[in-house]
N, C-alpha and C positions, 0 to 999 in steps of 0.2 A: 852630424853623421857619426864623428867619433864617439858622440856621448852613445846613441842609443845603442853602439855596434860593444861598447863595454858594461852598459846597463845589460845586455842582452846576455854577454860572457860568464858578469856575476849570478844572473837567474839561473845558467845550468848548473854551473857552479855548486849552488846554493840547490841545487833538486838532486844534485848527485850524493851531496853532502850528505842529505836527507833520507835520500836511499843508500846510503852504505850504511849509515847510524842505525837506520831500522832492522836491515839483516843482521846487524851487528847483534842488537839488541832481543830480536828472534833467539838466532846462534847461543846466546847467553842463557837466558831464559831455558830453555830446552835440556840445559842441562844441570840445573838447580840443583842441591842435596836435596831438598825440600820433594822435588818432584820424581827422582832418582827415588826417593825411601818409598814413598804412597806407591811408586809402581813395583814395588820388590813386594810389597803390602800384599797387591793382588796378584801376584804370581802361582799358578796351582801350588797345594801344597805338596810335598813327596811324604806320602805316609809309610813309604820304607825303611826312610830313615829315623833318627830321633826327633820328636815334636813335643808340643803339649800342646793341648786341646781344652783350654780356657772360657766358659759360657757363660756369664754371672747371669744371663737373662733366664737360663733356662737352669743353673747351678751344675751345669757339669764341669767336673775336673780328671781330664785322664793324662798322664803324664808317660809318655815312653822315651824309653832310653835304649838306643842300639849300641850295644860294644861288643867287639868279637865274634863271638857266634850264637850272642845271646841278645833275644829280642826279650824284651820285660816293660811291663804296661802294668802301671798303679793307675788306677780308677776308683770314683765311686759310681760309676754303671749307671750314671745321669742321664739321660739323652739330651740332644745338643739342638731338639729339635720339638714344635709342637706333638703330643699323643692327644687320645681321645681323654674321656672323665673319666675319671676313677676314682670312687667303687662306681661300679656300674652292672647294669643287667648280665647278670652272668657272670662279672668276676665282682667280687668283694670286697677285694684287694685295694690300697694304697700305696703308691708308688714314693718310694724312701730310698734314701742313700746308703749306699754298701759300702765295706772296704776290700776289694778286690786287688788282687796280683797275679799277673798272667806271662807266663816266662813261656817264649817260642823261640825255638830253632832259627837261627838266620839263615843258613844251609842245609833245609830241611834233608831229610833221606827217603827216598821214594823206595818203598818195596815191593809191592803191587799186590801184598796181601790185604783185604779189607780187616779193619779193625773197627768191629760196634762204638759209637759214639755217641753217649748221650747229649753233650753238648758239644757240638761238632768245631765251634771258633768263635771268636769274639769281632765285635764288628770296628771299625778306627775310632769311634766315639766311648767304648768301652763296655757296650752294653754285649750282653752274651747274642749267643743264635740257640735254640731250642727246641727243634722243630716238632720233637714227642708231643706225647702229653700224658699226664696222672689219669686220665677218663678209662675205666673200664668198663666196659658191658658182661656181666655175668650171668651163664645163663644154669638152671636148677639142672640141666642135662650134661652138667659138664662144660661147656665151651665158656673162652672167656676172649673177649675183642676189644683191642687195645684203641679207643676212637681217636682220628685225627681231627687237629685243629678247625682242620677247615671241610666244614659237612652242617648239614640241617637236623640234626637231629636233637644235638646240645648245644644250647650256647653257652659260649666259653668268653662271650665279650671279648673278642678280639677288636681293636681301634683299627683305625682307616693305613696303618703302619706295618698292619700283620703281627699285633703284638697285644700282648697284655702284661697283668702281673702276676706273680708268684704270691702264697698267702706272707714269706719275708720281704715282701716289699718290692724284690728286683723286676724291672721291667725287663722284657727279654723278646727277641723275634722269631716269632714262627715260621715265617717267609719272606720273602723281599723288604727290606725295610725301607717304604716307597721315600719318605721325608727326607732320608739319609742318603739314596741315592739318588734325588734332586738337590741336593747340597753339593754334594760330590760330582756331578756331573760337567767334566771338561769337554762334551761332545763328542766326542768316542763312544764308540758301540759298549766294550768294556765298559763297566764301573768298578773300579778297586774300593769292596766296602769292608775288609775285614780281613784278618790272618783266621785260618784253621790250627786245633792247639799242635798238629805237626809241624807246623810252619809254615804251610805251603800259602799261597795266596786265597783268600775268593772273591769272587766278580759277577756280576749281575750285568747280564745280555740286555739292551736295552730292544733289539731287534728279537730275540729268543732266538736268534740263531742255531741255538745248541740245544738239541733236545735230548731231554729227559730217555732213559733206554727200560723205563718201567712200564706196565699195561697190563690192563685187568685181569682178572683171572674170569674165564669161562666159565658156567656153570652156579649154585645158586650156595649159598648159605645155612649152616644146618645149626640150631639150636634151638629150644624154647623155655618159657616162660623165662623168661631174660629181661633184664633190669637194671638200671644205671641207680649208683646210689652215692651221693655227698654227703658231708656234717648237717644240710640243711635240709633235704628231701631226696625220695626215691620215686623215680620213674619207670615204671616198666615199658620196653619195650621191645617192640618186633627185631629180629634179625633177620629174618626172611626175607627171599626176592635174589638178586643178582649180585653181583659185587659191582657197586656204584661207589667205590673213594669213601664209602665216612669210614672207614675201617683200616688198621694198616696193613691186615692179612687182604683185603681184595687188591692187591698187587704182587705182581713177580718182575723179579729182573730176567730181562730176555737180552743176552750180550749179543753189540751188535743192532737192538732193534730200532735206538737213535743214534746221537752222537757220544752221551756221556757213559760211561763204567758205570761201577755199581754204587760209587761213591760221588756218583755223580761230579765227576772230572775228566780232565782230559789234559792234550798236551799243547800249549799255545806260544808258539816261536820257540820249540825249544824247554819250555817251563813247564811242567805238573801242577796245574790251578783247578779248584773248585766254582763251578758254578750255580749260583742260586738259577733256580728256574719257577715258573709261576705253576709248575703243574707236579704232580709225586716225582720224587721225596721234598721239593720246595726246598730246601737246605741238606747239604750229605749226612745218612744216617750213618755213616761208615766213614771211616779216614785210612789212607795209603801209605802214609809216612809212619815213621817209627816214633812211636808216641806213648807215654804211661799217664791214662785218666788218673783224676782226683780220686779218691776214694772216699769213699762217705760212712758216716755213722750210719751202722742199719737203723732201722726206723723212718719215721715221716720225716726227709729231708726233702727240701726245695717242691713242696706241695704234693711230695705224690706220698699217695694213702696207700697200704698196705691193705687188699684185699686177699682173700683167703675164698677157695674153692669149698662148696660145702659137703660136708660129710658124708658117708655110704648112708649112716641111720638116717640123717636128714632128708639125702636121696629116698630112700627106702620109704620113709613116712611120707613124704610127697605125691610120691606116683603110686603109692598103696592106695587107689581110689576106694577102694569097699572096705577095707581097714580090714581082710580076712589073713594079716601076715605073710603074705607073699603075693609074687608080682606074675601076672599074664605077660605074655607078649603083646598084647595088647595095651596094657598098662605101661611096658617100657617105653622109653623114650629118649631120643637122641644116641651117640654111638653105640652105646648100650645094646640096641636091638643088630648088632652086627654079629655079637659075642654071646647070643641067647644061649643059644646050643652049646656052648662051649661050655656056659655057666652052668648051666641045668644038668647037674652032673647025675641023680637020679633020673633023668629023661621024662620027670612027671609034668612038662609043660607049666612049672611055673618055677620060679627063684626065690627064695627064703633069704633071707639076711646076711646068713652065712657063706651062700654061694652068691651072693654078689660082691662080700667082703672079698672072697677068693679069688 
């Protein structure tokens, strides 16, 4: 009896042993270097602060450094993420490595005047945002229509990113940079994918919550014999019909009409942020902060071609359809027939060269 009653004492004994050694050994475990470091690994990143942005798979390198009230980002404008091929239909362009420097405000200064921007911010990965574009439509009557990226009428080979390339090589986004904000995404509505060069933040509504305060303009289009022209062919064509978005004049800002300003911002907890949105202006054409753009060499910088309005003679010999030296009303065309009267300073119902110089 005594035996089995102390055989029986060592068994719990010996199962207690066994479960303290295990929690023990749990307890130990759980808190490893090893495993402490791999989870600091996946911790989001804070792209506020100082980082580098290291991709050997994809060759990007953008290195930023916060000190004081100066945010400064060396890059070579890599992206960190698959793009479509390039050259491709509509761009021609190969995607090559820059050396870029981008120094923003850490304390940006909100003024609430708009200030035109051609390249409104750079995105965390280093690549720009750009949302213009070099495409002009020129028409022989005068008008000239600046086309947006995103329309049917040209392509401009934009990849599945909202982006293409410049004929220097840099890749740059037109609008939402869909890759980059599936990278970055911590499940928040927000996505922080970039500084604006005032400093301020921008962000990408994964719900669109924030809408755009732009909307089309009424009313219909005036110009003709109108034509897009590149290094490699010209296309004529139509501008007539409505204002339908391929153009950046078929838009006004109407304050008030959504949630954003005119720079496509607003005010979130307290902070002055930019938001990309999927619909005009897609990226701020304008910035709030107190800001001094790059200046550039005049000439063809960053792919845009220097078009030129054509001549009075040119006009003149144009729409001189019977080649009799002067123009009918009939014969004018586009704003032109607004100012007949005015021009026709003999009253003889037609315009000579000289009075339309005038």
């Amino acid at each position: 009896m005594f035996k089995k009653y102390f055989i029986a004492i060592l068994f719990i004994g010996f199962m207690m042993s066994c479960k303290n050694k295990t929690t023990l050994e749990h307890h130990s475990h759980s808190h490893t270097h090893s495993e402490i470091a791999d989870n600091h690994l996946h911790e989001p990143q804070n792209y506020f602060s100082s980082y580098n942005l290291i991709d050997e798979e994809f060759g990007t390198k953008t290195i930023v450094t916060v000190q004081g009230n100066t945010r400064k980002m060396v890059t070579n404008a890599l992206p960190n993420h698959k793009t479509g091929e390039f050259p491709t239909k509509g761009n021609p362009n190969t995607i090559s490595e820059q050396s870029k420097t981008y120094i923003f405000p850490v304390n940006p200064k909100y003024t609430g005047k708009p200030k035109w921007a051609r390249e409104p911010g750079v995105s965390i990965n280093g690549v720009k945002f750009e949302p213009g574009t070099a495409e002009v439509v020129v028409c022989d009557t005068g008008e000239n229509y600046r086309v947006e990226a995103f329309q049917n009428v040209i392509d401009l080979g934009l990849d599945f990113n909202n982006a293409h390339v410049q004929p220097t090589g840099a890749y740059h986004y037109h609008g939402s940079p869909t890759s980059l904000i599936k990278d970055l995404d911590k499940g928040e509505d927000l996505v922080h994918v970039g500084f604006a060069h005032d400093g301020f933040a921008m962000y990408y509504s994964k719900s669109g919550k924030y809408k755009s305060s732009y909307k089309l303009l009424d009313g219909k289009r005036e110009g003709e014999d109108c034509f897009y022209e590149n290094p490699h062919n010209k296309i004529d064509i139509s501008v007539g019909g409505h204002h339908d978005g391929t153009y950046g004049s078929d838009f006004e800002y109407v304050a008030n009409f959504g949630d954003l300003d005119e720079c496509n911002g607003t005010t979130i907890n307290g902070k002055y942020a930019y938001i990309i949105t999927d619909e005009f202006p897609y990226v701020s054409r304008c910035l709030m902060g107190e800001y001094e753009e790059e200046r550039k060499v005049r000439g063809k910088q960053e792919g845009q071609r220097q078009r030129r309005r054509p001549s009075v003679d040119e006009l003149f010999q144009k729409m001189d359809l019977n080649k009799d030296n002067k123009l009918s009303k009939e014969e004018i065309r586009g704003p032109l027939k607004d100012n007949f009267s005015k021009r026709d300073k003999n009253k003889d119902g037609y315009l000579t060269e000289d009075e339309l110089k005038n």
